[in-house]
C-alpha positions as CSV (number, residue, x, y, z in Angstrom):
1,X,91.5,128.3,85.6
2,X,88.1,129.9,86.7
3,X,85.7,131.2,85.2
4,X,82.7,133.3,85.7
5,X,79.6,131.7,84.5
6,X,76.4,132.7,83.9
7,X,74.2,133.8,86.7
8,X,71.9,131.4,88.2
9,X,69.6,131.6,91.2
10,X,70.8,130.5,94.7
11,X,70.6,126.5,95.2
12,X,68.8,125.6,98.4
13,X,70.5,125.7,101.3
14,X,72.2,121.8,101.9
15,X,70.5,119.6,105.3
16,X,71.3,121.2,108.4
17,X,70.7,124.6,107.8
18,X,74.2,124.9,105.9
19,X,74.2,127.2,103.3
20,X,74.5,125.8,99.4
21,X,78.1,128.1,98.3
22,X,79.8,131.2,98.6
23,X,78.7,133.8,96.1
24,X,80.8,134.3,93.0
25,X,83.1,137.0,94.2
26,X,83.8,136.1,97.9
27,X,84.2,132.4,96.5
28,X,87.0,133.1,94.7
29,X,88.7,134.8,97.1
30,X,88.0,132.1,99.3
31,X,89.5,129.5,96.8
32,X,92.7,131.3,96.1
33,X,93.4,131.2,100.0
34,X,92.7,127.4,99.9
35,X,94.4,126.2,97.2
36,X,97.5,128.4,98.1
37,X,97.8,127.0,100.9
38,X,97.2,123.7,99.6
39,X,99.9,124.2,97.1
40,X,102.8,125.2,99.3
41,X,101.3,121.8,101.9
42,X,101.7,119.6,98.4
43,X,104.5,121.2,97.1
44,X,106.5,120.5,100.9
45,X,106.0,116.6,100.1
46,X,107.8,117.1,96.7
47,X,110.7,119.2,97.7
48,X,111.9,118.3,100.8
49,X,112.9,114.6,98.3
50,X,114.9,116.9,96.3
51,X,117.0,118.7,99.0
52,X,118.2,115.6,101.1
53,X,121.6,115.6,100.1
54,X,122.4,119.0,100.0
55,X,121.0,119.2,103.3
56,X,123.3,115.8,104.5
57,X,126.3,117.7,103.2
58,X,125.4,121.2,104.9
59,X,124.9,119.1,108.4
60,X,127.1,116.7,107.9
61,X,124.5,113.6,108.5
62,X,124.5,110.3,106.7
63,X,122.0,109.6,104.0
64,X,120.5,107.0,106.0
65,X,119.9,110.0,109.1
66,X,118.4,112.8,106.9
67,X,115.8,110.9,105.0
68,X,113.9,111.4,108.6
69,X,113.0,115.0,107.1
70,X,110.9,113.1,105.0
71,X,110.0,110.5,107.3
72,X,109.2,112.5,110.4
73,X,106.7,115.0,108.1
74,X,104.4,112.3,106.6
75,X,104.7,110.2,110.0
76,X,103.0,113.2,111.6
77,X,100.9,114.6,109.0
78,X,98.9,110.1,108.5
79,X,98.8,110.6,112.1
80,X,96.5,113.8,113.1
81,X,94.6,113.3,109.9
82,X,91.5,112.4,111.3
83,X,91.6,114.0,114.7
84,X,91.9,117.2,113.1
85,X,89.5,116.5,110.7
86,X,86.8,115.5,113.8
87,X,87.8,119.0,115.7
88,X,87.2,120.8,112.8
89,X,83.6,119.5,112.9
90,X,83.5,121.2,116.4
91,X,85.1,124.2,116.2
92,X,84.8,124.8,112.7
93,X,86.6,124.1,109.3
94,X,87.9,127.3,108.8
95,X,89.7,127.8,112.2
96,X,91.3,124.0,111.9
97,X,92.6,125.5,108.1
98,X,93.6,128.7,109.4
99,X,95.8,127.6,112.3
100,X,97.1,124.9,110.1
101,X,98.4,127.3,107.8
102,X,99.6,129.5,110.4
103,X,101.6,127.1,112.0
104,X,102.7,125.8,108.8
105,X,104.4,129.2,107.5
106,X,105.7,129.5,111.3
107,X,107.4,126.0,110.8
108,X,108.7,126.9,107.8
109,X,110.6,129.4,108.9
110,X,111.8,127.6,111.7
111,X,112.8,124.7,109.0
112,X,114.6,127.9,107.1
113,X,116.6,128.4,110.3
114,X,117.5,125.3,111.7
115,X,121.2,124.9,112.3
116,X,121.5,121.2,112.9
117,X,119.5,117.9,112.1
118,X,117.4,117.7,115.3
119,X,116.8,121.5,115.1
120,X,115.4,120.8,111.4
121,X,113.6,117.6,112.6
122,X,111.7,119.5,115.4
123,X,110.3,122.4,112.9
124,X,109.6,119.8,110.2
125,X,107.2,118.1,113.1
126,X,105.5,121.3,113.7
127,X,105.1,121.5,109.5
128,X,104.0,118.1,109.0
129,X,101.0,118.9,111.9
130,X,100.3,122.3,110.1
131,X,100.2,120.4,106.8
132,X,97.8,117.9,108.7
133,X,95.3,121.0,109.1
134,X,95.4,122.1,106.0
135,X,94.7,119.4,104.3
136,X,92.3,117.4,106.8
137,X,89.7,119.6,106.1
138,X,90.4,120.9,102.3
139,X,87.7,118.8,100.8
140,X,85.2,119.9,103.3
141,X,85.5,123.7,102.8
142,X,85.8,123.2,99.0
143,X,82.5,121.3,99.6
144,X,80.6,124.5,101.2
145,X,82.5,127.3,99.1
146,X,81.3,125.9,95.7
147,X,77.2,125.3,95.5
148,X,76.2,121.9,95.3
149,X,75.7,122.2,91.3
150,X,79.4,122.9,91.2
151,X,80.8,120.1,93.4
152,X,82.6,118.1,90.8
153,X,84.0,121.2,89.4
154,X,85.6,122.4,92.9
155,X,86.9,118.7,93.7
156,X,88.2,118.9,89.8
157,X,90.1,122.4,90.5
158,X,91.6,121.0,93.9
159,X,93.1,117.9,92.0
160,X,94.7,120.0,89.6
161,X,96.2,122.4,92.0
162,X,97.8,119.1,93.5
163,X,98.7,117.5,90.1
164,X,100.6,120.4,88.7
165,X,102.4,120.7,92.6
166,X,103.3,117.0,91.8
167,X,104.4,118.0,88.3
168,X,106.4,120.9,89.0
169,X,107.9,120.4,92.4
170,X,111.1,118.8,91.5
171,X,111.7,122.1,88.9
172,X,110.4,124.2,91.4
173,X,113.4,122.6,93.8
174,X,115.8,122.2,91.3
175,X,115.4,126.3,90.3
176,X,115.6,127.3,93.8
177,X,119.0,125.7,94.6
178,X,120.4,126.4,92.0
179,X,119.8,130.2,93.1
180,X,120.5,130.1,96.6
181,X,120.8,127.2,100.0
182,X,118.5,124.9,100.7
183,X,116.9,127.0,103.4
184,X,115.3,129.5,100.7
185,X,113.0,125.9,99.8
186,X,111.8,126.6,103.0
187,X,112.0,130.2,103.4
188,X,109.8,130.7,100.1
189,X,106.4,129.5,102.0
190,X,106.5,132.6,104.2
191,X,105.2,135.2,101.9
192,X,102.4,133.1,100.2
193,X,101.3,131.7,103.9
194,X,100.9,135.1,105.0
195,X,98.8,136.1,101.9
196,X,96.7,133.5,102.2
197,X,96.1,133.5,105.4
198,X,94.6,137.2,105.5
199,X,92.5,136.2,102.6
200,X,91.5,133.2,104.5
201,X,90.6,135.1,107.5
202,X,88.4,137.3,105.5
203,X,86.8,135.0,103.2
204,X,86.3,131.5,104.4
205,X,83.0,130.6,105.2
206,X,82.1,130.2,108.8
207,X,80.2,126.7,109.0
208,X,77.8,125.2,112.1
209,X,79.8,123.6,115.0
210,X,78.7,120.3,116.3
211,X,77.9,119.8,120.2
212,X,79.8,117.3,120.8
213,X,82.8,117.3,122.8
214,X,86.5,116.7,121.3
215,X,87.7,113.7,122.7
216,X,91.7,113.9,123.5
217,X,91.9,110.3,125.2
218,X,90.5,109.2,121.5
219,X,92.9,111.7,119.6
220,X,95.8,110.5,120.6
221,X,94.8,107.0,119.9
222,X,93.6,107.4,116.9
223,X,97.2,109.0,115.8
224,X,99.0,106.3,117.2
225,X,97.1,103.9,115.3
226,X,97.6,105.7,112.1
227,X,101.4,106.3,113.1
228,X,102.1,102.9,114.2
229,X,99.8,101.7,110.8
230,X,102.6,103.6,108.5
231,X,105.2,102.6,110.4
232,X,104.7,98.9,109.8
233,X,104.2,99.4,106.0
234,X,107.1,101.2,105.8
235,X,108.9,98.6,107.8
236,X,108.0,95.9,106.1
237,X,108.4,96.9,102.7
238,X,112.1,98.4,103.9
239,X,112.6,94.7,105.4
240,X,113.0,95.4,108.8
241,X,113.0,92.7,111.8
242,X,110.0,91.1,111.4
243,X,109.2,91.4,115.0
244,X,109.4,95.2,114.9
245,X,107.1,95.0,111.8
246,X,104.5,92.2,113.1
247,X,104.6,94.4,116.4
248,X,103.9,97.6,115.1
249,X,100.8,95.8,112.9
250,X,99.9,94.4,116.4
251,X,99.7,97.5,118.7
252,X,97.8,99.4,115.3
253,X,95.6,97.0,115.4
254,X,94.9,96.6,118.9
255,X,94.4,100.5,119.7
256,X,92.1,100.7,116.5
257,X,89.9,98.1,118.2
258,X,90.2,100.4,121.4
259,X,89.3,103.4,119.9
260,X,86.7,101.6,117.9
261,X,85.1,100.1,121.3
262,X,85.5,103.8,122.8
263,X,83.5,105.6,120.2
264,X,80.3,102.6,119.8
265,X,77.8,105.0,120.8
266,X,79.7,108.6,119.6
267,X,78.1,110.6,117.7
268,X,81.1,111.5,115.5
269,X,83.3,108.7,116.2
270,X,87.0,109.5,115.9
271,X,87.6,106.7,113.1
272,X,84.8,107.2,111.2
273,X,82.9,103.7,111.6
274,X,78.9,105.1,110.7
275,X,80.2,106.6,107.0
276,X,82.2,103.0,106.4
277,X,78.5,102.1,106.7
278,X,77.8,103.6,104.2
279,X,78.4,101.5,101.3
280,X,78.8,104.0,98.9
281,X,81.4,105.7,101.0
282,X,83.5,102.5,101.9
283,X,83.8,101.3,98.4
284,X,85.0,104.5,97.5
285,X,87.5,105.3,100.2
286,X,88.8,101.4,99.2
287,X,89.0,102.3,95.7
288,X,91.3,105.4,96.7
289,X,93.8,103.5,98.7
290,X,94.0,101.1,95.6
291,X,94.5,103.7,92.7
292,X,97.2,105.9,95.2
293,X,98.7,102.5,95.9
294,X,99.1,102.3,91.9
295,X,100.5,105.7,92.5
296,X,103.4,105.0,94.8
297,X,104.2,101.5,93.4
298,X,105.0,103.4,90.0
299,X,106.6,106.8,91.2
300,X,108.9,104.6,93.1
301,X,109.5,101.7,90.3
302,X,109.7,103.8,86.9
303,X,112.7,105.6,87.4
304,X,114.6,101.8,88.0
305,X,112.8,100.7,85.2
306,X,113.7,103.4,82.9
307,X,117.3,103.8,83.7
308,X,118.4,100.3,84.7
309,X,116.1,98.1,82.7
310,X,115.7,100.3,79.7
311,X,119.1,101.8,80.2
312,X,117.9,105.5,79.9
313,X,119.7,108.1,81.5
314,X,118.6,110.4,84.3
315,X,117.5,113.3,81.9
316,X,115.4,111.3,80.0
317,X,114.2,109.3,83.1
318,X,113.0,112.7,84.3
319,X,111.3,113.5,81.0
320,X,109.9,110.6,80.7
321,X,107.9,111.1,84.5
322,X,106.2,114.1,83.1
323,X,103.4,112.8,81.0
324,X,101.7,111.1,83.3
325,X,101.5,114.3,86.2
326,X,100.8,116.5,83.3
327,X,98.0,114.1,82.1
328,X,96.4,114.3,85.3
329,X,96.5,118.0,85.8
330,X,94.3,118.0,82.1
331,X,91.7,115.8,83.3
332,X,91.1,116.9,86.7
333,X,88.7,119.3,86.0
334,X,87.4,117.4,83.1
335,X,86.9,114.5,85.5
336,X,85.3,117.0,87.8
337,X,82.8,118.3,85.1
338,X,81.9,115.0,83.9
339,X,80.7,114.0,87.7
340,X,78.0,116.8,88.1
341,X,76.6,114.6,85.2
342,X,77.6,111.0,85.6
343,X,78.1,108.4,88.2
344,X,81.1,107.6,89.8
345,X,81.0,104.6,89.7
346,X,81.2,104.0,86.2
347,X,83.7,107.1,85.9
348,X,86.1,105.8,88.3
349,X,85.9,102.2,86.6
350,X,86.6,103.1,83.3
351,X,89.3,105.5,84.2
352,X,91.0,102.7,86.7
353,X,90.8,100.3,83.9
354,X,92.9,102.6,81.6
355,X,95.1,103.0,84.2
356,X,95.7,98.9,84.6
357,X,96.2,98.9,80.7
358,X,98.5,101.4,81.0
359,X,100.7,99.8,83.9
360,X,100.6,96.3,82.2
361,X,101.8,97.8,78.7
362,X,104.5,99.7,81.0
363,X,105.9,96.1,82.6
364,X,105.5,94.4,78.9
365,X,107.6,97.1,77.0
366,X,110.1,95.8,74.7
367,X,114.0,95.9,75.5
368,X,114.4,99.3,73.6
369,X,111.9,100.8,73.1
370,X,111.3,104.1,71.1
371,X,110.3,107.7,73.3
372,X,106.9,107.9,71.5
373,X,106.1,104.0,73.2
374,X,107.3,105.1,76.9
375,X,105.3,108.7,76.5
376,X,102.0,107.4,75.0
377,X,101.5,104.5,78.0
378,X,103.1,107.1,80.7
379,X,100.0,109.7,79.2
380,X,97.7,106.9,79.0
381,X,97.7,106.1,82.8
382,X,97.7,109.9,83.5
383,X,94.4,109.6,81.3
384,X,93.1,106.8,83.6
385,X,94.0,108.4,86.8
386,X,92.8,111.6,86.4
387,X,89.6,110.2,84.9
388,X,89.1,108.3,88.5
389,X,90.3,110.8,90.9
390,X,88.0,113.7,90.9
391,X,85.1,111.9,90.4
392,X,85.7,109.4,93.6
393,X,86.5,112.5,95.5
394,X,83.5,113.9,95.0
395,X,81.6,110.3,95.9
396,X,83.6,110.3,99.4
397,X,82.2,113.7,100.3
398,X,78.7,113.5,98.5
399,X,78.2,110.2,101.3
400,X,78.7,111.4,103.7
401,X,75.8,113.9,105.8
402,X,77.2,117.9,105.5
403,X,77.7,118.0,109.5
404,X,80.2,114.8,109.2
405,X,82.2,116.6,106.5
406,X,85.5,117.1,108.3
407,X,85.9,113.1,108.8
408,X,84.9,112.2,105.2
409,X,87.6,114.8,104.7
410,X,90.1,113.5,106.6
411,X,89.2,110.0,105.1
412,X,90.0,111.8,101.6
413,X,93.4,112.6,103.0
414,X,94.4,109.9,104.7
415,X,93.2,107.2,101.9
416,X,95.8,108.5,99.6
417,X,98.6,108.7,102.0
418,X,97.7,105.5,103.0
419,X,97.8,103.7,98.8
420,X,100.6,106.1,98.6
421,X,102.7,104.3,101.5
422,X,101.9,101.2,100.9
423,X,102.3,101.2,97.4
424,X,106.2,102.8,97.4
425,X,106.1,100.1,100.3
426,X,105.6,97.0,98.2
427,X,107.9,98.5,95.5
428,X,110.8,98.1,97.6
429,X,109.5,94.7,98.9
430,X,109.6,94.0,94.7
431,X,113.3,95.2,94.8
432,X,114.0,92.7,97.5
433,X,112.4,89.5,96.5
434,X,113.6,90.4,92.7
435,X,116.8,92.2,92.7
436,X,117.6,92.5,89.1
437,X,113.8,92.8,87.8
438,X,111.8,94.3,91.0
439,X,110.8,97.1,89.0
440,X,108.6,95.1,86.4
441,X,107.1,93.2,88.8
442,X,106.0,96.5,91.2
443,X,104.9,97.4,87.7
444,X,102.7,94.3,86.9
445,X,101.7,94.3,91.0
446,X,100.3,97.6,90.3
447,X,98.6,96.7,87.2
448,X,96.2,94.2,89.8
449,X,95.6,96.4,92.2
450,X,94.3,99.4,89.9
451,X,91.9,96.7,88.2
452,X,90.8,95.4,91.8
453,X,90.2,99.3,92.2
454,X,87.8,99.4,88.9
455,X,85.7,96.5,89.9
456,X,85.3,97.7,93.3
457,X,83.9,101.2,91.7
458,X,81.9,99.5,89.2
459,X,80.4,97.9,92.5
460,X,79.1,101.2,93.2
461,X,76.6,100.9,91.0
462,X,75.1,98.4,92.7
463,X,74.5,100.7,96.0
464,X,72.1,103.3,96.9
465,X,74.0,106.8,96.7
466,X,73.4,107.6,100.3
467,X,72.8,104.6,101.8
């Protein structure tokens, strides 16, 4: 996956004093601790889907009780996002990835062990906020181990580890229970997080800390905003009581605008208000939230659209998923390559407008269609999304100032959880308002939002880079 290039003379180091990149032989130490860890962190939203009903049988829980393992992890990991992201501007990236991954192996154990649904509920907590420090501040320590000439190429790599997690997760699950318990999907993290984490501890760069102080008060309500945010989508798309939903929304709201009023004259402001100044950097994190929403509309809509519209079965549902993962994991780095030369704004367009053509030829399939016209639209929006990610990645971190890397990190993060909730959101409001066709609907709804995601890249253009 990496190669050894040519040697060129050190870059400059970046403003602040920060140096420009690892050199070659302690940077790819440093690289295989990161994206091992990020791997088993991805890999954890993947497989936990696959276990829930062996894990309701072994309990004895309803279906309706368990699906909190999944709940409870990505409830917890939206919230601490970006307060984990802001303390690792403090006390350093390396430390917040570290004791993420620390606890995160610990927790998996402890998930391993668990002997009832509570005891499984508490370690998947503790996992969710290990996963939290992992990945709040990936972006930022791919962004000082790889020199600035090499960005797009580091961002690229770090999207593929994440699309072939994606790709391979349900095998991955699928092979390990059919060796042994469910436990063992758990139990698997522990010699890979220990690896890792004495690479990390050796390699990882250590970066400037900011003077500022962390602010708890503002910690915890920033992650009740974000909690109480995901809450509400989920609720509403799940059709809950519409007073639970419009008061979740409500108290989000209302503690954002606290938090915002808290943090007017911060220097590092909990939500990140001075980079959303930055036009460059809001259009981008928008555009995210937009293509991940495509993301979850589809993951969530294709398989009812293959097996009960199209009347495919579950093998070839599952076949049919591939392309579009796979797809992605080919032109990450591609992507990544392509924006050390050219602008993300016209990179993202292009590849979101694929990625609308490719969801609207999806919804507009005939009744029975052949396998060669699911695979080449499934590989065409793979094309169009993996064109776009690595190169908007790259544009959220490249805005933002090297000592504010942590929040434009956790702004990475949290914008595709964010599309990604809201999208699989919507898809079961689709299934609701149209019960015998929601699926081609959630399809053509996410056909709009990915081209309302090209024109607001191609609006980058417009905008000074760092402005």
């Amino acid at each position: 996956m990496l190669e050894k290039t040519a040697v060129k003379p050190p870059s400059p180091p970046l403003s602040g004093g920060v140096p420009d990149g690892l050199p070659w032989e302690r940077r790819r130490w440093a690289i295989s601790a990161i994206f091992t860890a990020l791997a088993m962190a991805s890999l954890d939203t993947v497989i936990a889907n696959v276990a829930l009903p062996a894990i309701a049988a072994d309990l004895h829980v309803s279906p309706a009780e368990v699906v909190w393992v999944v709940n409870v992890y990505q409830i917890v990991l939206v919230a601490t996002l970006l307060p984990l992201g802001a303390l690792g501007e403090i006390i350093g990236h390396e430390r917040i990835y570290l004791g993420g991954l620390l606890l995160f192996t610990i927790a998996s154990l402890g998930c391993a062990l668990a002997w009832s649904l509570p005891s499984l509920l508490v370690a998947r907590t503790l996992q969710g906020l290990g996963a939290s420090g992992l990945m709040s501040v990936n972006t930022a320590l791919v962004r000082f181990v790889y020199p600035s000439r090499m960005h797009g190429r580091g961002f690229g790599h770090n999207a593929l580890v994440v699309a072939i997690c994606f790709t391979l997760g349900p095998s991955v699950a699928s092979g390990i229970l059919a060796l042994g318990p469910w436990p063992w999907l758990f139990a698997v993290n522990l010699p890979f997080g220990i690896i890792a984490l004495l690479i990390g501890m050796k390699t990882l760069p250590r970066l400037p800390r900011q003077k500022h102080t962390f602010d708890f008060l503002g910690a915890a309500l920033a992650a009740c905003c974000l909690g109480l945010f995901i809450v509400a989508i989920g609720g509403a798309g799940h059709q809950a009581p519409p007073a639970l939903v419009l008061g979740a929304f409500v108290a989000a709201l209302s503690i954002g605008w606290i938090l915002t009023r808290r943090h007017a004259d911060h220097p590092a402001p909990m939500l990140p208000m001075d980079l959303f100044r930055r036009p460059l950097f809001a259009l981008s994190a928008a555009t995210a939230i937009c293509s991940f929403a495509v993301q979850g509309l589809s993951f969530v809509a294709l398989p009812f659209y293959f097996e009960d519209i199209l009347g495919r079965s579950q093998v070839e549902t599952g076949l049919f998923m591939t392309p579009w993962p796979l797809v992605v994991a080919i032109m990450a780095p591609i992507g990544g390559r392509l924006s050390d030369r050219f602008p993300a704004g016209i990179l993202g367009g292009l590849g979101l407008v694929l990625l609308a053509l490719g969801m609207a030829l999806l919804a507009l399939l005939p009744p029975s269609p052949g396998v060669v016209n699911i695979v080449w639209r499934m590989m065409l929006c793979g094309f169009g999304f993996g064109f776009f990610q690595t190169p908007n990645m790259k544009a959220i971190m490249s805005s933002a100032p090297p000592h504010r890397s942590g929040s434009a990190s956790g702004i990475v993060a949290t914008a595709r959880l964010i599309g990604q909730t809201t999208g699989a959101a919507m898809a079961a409001l689709c299934f609701g308002l149209v019960p015998h066709d929601g699926a081609t609907l959630a399809l053509a709804l996410g056909a709009g939002f990915a081209g309302l995601g090209s024109v607001m890249s191609f609006l980058r253009l417009t905008v000074a880079p760092f402005a």
